[in-house]
C-alpha positions in Angstrom: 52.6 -20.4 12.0 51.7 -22.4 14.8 54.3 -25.8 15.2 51.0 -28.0 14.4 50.4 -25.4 11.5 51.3 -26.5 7.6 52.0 -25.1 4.5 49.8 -26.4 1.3 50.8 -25.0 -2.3 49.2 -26.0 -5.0 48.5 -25.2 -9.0 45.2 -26.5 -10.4 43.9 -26.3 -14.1 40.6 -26.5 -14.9 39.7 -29.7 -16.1 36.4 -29.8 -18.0 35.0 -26.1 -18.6 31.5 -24.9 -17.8 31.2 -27.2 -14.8 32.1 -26.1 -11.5 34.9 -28.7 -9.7 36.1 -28.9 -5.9 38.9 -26.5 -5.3 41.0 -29.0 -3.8 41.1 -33.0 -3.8 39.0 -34.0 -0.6 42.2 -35.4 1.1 43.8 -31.9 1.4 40.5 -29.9 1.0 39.3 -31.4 5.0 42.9 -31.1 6.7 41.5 -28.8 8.9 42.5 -25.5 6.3 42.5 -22.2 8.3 43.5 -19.5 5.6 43.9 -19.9 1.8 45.0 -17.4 -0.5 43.5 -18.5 -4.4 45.3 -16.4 -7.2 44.1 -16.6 -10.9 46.7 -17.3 -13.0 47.7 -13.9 -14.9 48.3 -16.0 -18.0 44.4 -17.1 -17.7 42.1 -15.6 -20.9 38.6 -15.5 -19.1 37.5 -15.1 -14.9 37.0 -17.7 -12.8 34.3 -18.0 -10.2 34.1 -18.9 -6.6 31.2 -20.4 -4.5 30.2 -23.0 -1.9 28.1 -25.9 -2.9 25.3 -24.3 -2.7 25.9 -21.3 -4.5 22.9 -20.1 -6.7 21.1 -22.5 -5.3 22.6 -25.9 -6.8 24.0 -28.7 -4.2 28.0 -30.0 -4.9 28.6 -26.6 -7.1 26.6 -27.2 -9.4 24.6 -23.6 -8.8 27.7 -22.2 -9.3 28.3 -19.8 -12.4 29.9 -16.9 -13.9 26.5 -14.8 -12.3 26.3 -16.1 -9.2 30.0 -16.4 -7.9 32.3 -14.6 -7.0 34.6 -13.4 -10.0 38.6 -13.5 -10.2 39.8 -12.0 -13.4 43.3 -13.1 -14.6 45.5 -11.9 -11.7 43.3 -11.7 -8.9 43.6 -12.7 -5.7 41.3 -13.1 -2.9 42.0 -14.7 1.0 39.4 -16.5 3.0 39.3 -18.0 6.6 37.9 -21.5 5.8 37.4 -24.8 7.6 37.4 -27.2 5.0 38.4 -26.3 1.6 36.2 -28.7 0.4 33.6 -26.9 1.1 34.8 -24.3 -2.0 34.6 -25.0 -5.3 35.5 -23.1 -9.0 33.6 -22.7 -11.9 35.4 -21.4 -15.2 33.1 -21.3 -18.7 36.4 -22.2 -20.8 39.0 -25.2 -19.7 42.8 -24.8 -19.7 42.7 -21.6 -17.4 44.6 -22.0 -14.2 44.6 -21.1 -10.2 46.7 -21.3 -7.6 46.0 -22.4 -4.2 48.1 -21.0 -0.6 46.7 -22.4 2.4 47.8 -22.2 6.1 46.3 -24.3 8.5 46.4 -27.6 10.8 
């Protein structure tokens, strides 16, 4: 890491399911994010789903499904390169199940 570079953790639940939410609070989500690391929780019963707002052809997420994203069963992992990460947002069919969010950036 760069000396301008920070460290975000965080552990999200989701909220309300069936509805897709913002994968981080705007104030963290537009800190200039350069790589984020999201792990589904192995504890977690069902996938959860990754998009952009306009994912399956919705604005805000709300295209965003178990068929059109992009699917982390419980213990996944994926890394992206992202500007912004609230430009990402999560959609899970049953609430309670849980993510964790690694980022690297600016």
């Amino acid at each position: 890491m760069g000396s301008n570079s920070s460290l975000f953790v965080d552990a999200k639940t989701i909220t309300t399911g069936g509805t897709s939410q913002v994968l981080l609070a705007p104030s963290v989500a537009e800190s200039g994010v350069g790589s984020v690391v999201i792990k589904a929780r192995k504890g977690n019963t069902v996938a959860l789903y990754l998009g952009n707002a306009t994912t399956g052809g919705g604005t805000n997420g709300s295209g965003l499904t178990a068929t059109t994203g992009f699917e982390l069963q419980p213990g996944d992992s994926v890394s992206i390169d992202i500007l912004g990460l609230g430009r990402a947002y999560i959609f899970c069919a049953t609430t309670g199940q849980a993510y964790d969010v690694l980022s690297i950036g600016a």
